[in-house]
N, C-alpha and C positions, 0 to 999 in steps of 0.2 A: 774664240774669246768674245768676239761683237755679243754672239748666240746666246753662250752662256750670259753673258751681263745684262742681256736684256729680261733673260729667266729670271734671275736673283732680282734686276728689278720689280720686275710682276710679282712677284714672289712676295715683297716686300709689301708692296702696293696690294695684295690681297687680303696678308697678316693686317696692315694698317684701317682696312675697309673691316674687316672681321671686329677688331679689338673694338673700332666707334661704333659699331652695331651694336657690340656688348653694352657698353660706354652706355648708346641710346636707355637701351629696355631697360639695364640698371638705376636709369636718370626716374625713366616711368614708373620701374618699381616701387623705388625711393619714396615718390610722388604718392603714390598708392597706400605703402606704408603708413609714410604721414597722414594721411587723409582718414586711415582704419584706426589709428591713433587717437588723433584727435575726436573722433566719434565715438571712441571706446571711452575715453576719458572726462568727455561731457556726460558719459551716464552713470558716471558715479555720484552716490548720493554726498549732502555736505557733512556728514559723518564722515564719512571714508576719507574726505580731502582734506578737513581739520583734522581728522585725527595726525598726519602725518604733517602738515604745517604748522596748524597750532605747537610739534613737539617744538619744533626749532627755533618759532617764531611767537608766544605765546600774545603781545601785543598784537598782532593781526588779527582777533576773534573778530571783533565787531566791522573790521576792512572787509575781510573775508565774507563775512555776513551780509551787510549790505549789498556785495558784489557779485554772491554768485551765481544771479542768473544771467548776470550782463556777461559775465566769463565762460557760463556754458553756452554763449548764444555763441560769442566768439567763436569757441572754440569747433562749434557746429558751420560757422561762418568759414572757417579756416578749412575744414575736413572739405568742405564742396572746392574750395577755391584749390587746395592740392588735385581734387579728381579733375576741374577743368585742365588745370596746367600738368597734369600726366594723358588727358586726352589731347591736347595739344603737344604734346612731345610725341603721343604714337604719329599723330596725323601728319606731323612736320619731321617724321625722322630721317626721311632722307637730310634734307636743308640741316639739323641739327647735325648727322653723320658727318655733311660735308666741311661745317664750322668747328665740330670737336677736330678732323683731320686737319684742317687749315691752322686752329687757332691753340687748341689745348695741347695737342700731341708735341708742338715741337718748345714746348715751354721749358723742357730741360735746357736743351740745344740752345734756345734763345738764351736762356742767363748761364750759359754755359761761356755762350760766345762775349755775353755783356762783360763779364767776370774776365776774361784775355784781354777784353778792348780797355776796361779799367786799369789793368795792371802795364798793359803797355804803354799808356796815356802817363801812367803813374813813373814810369820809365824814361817817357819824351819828356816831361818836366824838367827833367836833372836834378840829380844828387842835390841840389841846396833846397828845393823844394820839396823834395820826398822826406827830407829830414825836420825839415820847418811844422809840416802837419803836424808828425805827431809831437812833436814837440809841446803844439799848440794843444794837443790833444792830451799831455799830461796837465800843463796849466789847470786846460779847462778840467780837468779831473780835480783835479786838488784845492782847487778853486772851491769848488761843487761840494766835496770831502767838508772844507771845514763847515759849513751848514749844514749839514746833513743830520748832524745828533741834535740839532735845536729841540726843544720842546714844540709839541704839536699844535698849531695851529686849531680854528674851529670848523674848517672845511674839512681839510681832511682828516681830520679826527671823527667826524661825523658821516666820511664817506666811506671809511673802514667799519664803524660802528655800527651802521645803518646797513650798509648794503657788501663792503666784501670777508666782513666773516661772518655773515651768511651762509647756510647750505648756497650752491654755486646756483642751484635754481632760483633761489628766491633773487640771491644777488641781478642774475639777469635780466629777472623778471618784475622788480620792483621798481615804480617811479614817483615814489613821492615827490621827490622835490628834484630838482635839475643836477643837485648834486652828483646824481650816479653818471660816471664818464664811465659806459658799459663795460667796451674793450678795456680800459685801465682798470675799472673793479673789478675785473677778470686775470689781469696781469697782478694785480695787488693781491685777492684771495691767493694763486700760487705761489707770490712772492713767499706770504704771510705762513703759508701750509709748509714751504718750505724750511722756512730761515727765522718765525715764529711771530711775533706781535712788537718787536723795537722799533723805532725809531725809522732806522736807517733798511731794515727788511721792508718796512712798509712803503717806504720814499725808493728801494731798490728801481722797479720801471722807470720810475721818471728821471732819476739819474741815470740811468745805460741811455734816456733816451736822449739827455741834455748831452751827454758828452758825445755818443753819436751825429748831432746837429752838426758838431763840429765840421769832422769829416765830408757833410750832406752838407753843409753850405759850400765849402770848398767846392766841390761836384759842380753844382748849379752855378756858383759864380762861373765854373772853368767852363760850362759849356754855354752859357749865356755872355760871357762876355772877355775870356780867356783867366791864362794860368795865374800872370802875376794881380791880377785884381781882383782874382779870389782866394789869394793867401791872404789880402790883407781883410777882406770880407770874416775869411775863416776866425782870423782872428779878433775884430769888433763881437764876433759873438759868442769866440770864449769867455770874455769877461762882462758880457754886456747885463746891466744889473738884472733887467726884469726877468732875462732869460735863466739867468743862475738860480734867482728866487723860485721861476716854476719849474727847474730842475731839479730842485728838493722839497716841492712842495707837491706832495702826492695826488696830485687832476693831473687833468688828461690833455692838459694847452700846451705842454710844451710835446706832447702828441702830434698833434696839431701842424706844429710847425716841421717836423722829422715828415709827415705825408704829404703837408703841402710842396714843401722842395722836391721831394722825390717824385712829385706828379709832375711839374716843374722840371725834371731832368728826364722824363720818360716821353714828356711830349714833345720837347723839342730833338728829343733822337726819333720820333714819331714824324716832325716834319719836315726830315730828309732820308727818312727807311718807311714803306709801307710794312709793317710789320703783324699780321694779324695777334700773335701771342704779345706782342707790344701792346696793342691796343686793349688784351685781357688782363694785364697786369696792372695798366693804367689803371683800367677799370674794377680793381679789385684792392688796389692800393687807395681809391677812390671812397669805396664800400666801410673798408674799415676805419677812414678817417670819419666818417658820419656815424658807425657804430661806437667810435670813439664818442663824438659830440656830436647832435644835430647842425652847432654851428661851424661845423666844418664845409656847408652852404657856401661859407664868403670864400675860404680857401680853393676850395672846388671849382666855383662861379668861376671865379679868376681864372685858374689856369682854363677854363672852357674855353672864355672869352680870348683871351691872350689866343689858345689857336684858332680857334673861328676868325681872328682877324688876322693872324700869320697866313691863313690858308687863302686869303685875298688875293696873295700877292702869285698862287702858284697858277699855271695854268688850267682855264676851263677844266677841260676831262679829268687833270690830278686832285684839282679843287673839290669837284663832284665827289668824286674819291673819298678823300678826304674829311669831309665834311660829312659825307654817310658813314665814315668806319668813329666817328666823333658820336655821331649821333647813336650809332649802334652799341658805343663806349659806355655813354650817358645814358644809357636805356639798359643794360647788365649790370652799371653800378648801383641805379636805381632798385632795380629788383635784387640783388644781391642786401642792398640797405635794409627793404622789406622783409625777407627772409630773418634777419639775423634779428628784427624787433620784432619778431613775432610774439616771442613769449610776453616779452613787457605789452604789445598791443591786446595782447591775450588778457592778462592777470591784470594790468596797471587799468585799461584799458587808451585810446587814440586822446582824448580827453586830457589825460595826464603828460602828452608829449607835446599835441596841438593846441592845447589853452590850459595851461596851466598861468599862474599870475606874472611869471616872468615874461610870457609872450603874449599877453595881451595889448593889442593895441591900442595905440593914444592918441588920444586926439592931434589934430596936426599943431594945432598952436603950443600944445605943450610938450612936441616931438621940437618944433621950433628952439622953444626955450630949453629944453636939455641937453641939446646937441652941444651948443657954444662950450658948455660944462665940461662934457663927455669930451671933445675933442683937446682942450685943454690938459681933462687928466691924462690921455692917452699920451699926448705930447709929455707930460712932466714924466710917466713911465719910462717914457723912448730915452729920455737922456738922464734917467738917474744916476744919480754918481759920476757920470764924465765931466772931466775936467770942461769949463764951461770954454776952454778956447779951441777945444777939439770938437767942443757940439757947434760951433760957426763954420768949420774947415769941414766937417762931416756934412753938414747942411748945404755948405757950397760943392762940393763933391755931388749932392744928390742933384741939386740944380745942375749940374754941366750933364750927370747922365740922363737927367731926363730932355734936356735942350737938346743933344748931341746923339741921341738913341743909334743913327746907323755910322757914327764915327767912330764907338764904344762898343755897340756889340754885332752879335753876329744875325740879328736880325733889326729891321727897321721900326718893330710893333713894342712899346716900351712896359715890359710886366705891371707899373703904377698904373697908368694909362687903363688898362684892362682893370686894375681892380676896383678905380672908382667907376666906370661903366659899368660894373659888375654890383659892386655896391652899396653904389648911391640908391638905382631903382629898389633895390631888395629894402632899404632902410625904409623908402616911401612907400613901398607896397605894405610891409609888415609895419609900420609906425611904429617901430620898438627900439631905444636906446639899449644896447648892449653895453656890459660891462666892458674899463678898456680891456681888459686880461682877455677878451673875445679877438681883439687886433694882435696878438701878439705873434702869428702867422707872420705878419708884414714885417717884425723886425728886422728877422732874416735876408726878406727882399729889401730892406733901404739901405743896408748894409751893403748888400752885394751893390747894389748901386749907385748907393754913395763913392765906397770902392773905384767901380769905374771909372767916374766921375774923375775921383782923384787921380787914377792910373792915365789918363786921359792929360788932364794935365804935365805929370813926371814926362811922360813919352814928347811930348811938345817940347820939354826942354832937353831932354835928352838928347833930341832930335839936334839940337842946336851945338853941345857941349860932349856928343858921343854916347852910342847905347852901350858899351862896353860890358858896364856893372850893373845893366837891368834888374837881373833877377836876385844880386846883394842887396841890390837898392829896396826890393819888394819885400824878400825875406826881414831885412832889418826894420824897415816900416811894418811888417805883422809883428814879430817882437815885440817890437816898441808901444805899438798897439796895447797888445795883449796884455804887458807888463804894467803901465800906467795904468787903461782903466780897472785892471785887477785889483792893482795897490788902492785907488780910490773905491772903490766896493768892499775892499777888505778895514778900509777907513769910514766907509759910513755906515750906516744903517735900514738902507732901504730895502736889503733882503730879508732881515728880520721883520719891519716892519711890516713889507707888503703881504707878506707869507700869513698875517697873523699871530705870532708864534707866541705865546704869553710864556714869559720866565718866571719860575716861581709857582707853576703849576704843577709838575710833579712833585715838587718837596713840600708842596701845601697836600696834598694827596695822600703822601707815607706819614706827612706828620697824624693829619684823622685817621690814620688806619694803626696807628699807636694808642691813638685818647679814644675809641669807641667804646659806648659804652650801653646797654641797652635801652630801648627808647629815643636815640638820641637820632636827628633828622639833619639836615644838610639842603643849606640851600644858594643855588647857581643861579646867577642869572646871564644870560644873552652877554657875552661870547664866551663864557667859565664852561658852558656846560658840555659842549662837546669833549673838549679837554680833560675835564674834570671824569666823565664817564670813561672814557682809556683810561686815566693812569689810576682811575679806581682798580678798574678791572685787571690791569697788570700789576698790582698789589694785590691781588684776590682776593678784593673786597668783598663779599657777599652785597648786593642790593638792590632794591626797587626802585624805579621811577615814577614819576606819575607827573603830567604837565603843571605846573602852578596855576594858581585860581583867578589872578591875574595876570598873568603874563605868557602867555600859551606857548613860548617858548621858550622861557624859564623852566627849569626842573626843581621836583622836591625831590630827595632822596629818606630812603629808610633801609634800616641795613638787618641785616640774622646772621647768629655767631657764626664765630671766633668773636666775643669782645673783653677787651682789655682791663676794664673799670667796672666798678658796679653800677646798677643806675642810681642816678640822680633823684632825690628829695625832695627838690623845689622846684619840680615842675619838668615837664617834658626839656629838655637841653636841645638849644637851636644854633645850628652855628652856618656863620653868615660866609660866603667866601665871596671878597672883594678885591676886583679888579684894580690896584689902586690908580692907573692913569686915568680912571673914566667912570669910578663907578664910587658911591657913598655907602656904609653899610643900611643907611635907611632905605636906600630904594631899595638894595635885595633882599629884606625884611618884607617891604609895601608888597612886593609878587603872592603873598597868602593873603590880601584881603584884608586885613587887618588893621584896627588901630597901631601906632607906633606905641602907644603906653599900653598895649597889654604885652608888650616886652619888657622882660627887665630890662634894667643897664646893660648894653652891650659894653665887652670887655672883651681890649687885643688878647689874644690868647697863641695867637702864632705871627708873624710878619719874615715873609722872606722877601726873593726878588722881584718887586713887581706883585706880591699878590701877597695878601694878610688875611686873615679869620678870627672873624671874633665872634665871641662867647654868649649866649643869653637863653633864659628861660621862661618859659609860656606856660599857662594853664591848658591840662592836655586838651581840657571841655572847651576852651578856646579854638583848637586848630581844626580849621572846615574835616568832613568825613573824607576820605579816603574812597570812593569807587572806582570797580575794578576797571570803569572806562579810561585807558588810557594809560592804564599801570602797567610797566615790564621790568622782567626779571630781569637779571644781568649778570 
């Protein structure tokens, strides 16, 4: 028996040597591939490449134009750096052999085993907690459900628009503006392919992804600092305002928060198991959170920091360890990151991702003066809608977990701690004030730590009066939770508003697509316009864009049949669409350049929620020419 078992081992152990050899030269092949690609592809002429992106994209001529020798350079760029990095794979295939055998092969096995340890975890809990989650997890469902059909917003109206119904290449490959959250216009375009252009098919990712949190805060709370102080965790952010907002508002931040905790839960089972395929997953859960958003940086940073300083505590030689299988983490997810922005580095080109206007840096005095601001609105975020005497008890919670870090959890290195070392330098290095919607990573963690905080307290008196009804006591405090600040989210406003969602934008939308009438032009200004182009186009509006003469983010529109009316008599027909909380119909007239008096009288001709159109006419020899720079179909 010994004989045989040691055969069927070797045995084993030869198949497994064989399979990463394959593994290797397919890696190199790959490599190779790409590289003949990419070089085939730079020597097509700019016929052949418009003709196929112009079909889908007819706005790109002049992008395309200007760019494409920078795109062929790239791409000739790209083809050499594949053949080094597959002559680096032949040269290093042992080493890679022995790391696919160490690290990739047993990644079944590993989330095999994760998947039994969860569920038994899920089992040591007890009945009152196994039942409290998902409890919390239809809440947070239903919670989420009634936002969900709002009327769209101007981000993500414009992130659907512009980049995920798209051909799926351009979508990846395009970076105008920061808007594009790559992995989520990627999830979004399927969504869309799938289940069609509504509302709630286009917000689908980010909703599986917000009610999911649910569940991944629970997690993180339970292994960072135990079971009952992250039911109540789990529950502050079922209902917690900002999070609900970016759970139905289609970007990729509440992304964001679902990769940061789950790095968060893989490191710290990283620093009590050397696990190589651990360490891959880290680092690949890592990868996509930055394919999500570049500033998945702060979320990232953090958890580094947090174990580079956990790993202090272990001994010398485990430390070394350690700290090389972190650094080995942070150097795959890196080039895993590169890989996947290729195409955008390619077509957009680096330019567009490293200096574009949201990252440029500011001077320090006026990095100074925007912070006080910034850190303000963040804070007004953090407690929207909670009842103001639960944001002092939550506040004091967070204070006792961060004073009390090895009394509360199950290590002594406190996740806050880590993320302002993490950063404060990145904010000084880069001088750039980030939106707060950029922090929203951290709600999760004040939660879980406020939690503590609190659970930290209960247990002190408990201690005094009997722990008997612990775990009643936790489950009825996540309830309680979850139900109050629901009810107050469901009584204010802050979801609507943070989201952008303008009311009275689809029904100003079907109303013009009733009154069209030849000749007749349409004009948006700065935030109507995103809005306004969906629910044109889910009306199957026929029409043209073309930036305004003043306002280069304003839109003029003009439309080709189906129309309704005959044209008009007295003049080209102009109709204004006004935002009423913020906008006058003179200023979205003033976006053409124009005197106010070569309009007629404007005249209300529609008023719904929030958003009215009114009526007027021009002389056509009035309205600046039309060039094709900048015009798109739709």
């Amino acid at each position: 028996m010994g004989a045989s078992g040691r055969e069927e081992g070797e045995g084993k152990t030869d198949r497994t040597v064989r399979r990463s050899y394959r593994l290797t030269l397919i890696v190199a092949a790959g490599f190779i591939f790409l590289a003949a690609a990419s070089f085939g592809v730079s020597c097509l002429s700019f016929t052949a490449v418009s003709r196929t992106v112009l079909r889908s994209n007819p706005g790109a001529a002049d992008s395309l134009a200007s760019n494409f020798a920078g795109i062929l350079f790239r791409l000739r760029l790209c083809s050499f750096g594949f053949l080094v990095v597959a002559f680096l794979t032949v040269l290093y295939r042992r080493m890679l052999q022995a790391w696919i055998e160490e690290a990739v092969f047993p990644v079944p096995r590993f989330l095999g085993g994760a998947t039994s340890s969860l569920v038994e975890g899920w089992e040591e809990d007890g009945k009152l907690i196994a039942w409290t989650v998902p409890i919390l997890i239809v809440i947070g469902a239903v919670l989420r459900m009634r936002f969900l059909f709002e009327p769209m917003g101007f981000d993500e109206a414009d992130t659907f628009i512009s980049f995920a119904s798209k051909p799926i290449y351009l979508g990846l490959s395009l970076y105008s503006t920061p808007n594009n959250h790559i992995f989520h216009t990627l999830l979004m375009h399927i969504a869309w392919r799938l289940f069609g252009d509504h509302e709630w098919a286009i917000r689908l990712p980010v909703l599986l992804g917000g009610i999911l949190l649910i569940p991944v805060t629970y997690c993180a709370g339970r292994v960072l600092y135990g079971k009952d102080s992250a039911l109540i965790a789990a529950a502050l952010v079922t209902a917690a305002s900002p999070l609900v907002s970016y759970s139905v508002d289609a970007r990729g931040y509440i992304l964001i928060c679902v990769f940061f905790l789950l790095l968060l839960i893989a490191g710290q089972y990283l620093l009590d198991h050397d696990s190589s395929p651990g360490w891959l997953l880290w680092a690949l859960i890592a990868a996509v959170g930055f394919f999500t958003i570049p500033t998945m940086l702060y979320a990232a940073g953090t958890v580094t920091v947090y174990l580079a300083l956990s790993s202090l505590r272990m001994e010398t030689e485990m430390r070394h360890r350690f700290q090389a299988h972190l650094g080995l983490a942070v150097a795959i997810a890196g080039f895993a990151t590169t890989l996947l922005y290729l195409p955008l580095l390619v077509v957009s080109g680096p330019n567009s991702l490293f200096g574009n206007a949201f990252v440029q840096p500011r001077t320090l005095a006026r990095l100074s003066n925007e912070l006080p601001a910034n850190v303000w609105e963040t804070w007004q975020m953090l407690i929207a809608d909670v009842p103001r005497p639960l944001v002092w008890i939550l506040a004091a919670g967070f204070v006792i977990g961060l004073i009390y870090p090895g009394r509360v959890a199950a290590t002594r290195v406190s996740v806050p701690i880590a993320a302002v070392l993490c950063i404060a330098p990145l904010l000084l290095a880069q001088r750039v004030v980030p939106y707060p919607r950029v922090w929203l990573f951290l709600i999760p963690l004040c939660a879980i730590v406020s939690s503590a905080g609190l659970w930290f307290l209960v247990r002190l008196l408990a201690n005094r009066f009997g722990t008997r009804y612990l775990s009643g006591i936790s489950a009825a405090m996540a309830l309680g939770c979850a139900l109050l600040m629901g009810s107050a989210v469901l009584r204010g406003s802050s979801v609507s508003s943070s989201r952008g969602s303008l009311p009275g934008i689809e029904g100003a939308a079907a109303w013009i697509k009733g009154q069209l009438m030849p000749g007749d032009i349409v004009l948006g200004k700065f935030p109507v316009t995103a809005p306004l182009t969906y629910y044109f186009r889910r009306n199957g509006i026929h029409f043209v864009t073309r930036a305004a003469p003043c306002n280069g983010i304003s839109l003029v529109y003009s439309f080709s049949p189906p129309f309704k009316g005959v044209p008009a008599t007295g003049g080209t027909r102009v109709l204004a669409i006004v935002l009423d909380r913020s906008q006058k119909v003179g200023t979205v007239l003033s976006i053409m350049c124009l005197p106010l008096q070569t309009y007629s009288e404007p005249k209300l001709v529609y008023g719904g929620e929030g958003m009215s159109v009114y009526e007027t006419y021009i002389d056509p020899r009035a309205l600046p020419s039309a060039s094709n720079s900048g015009t798109r179909k739709r």
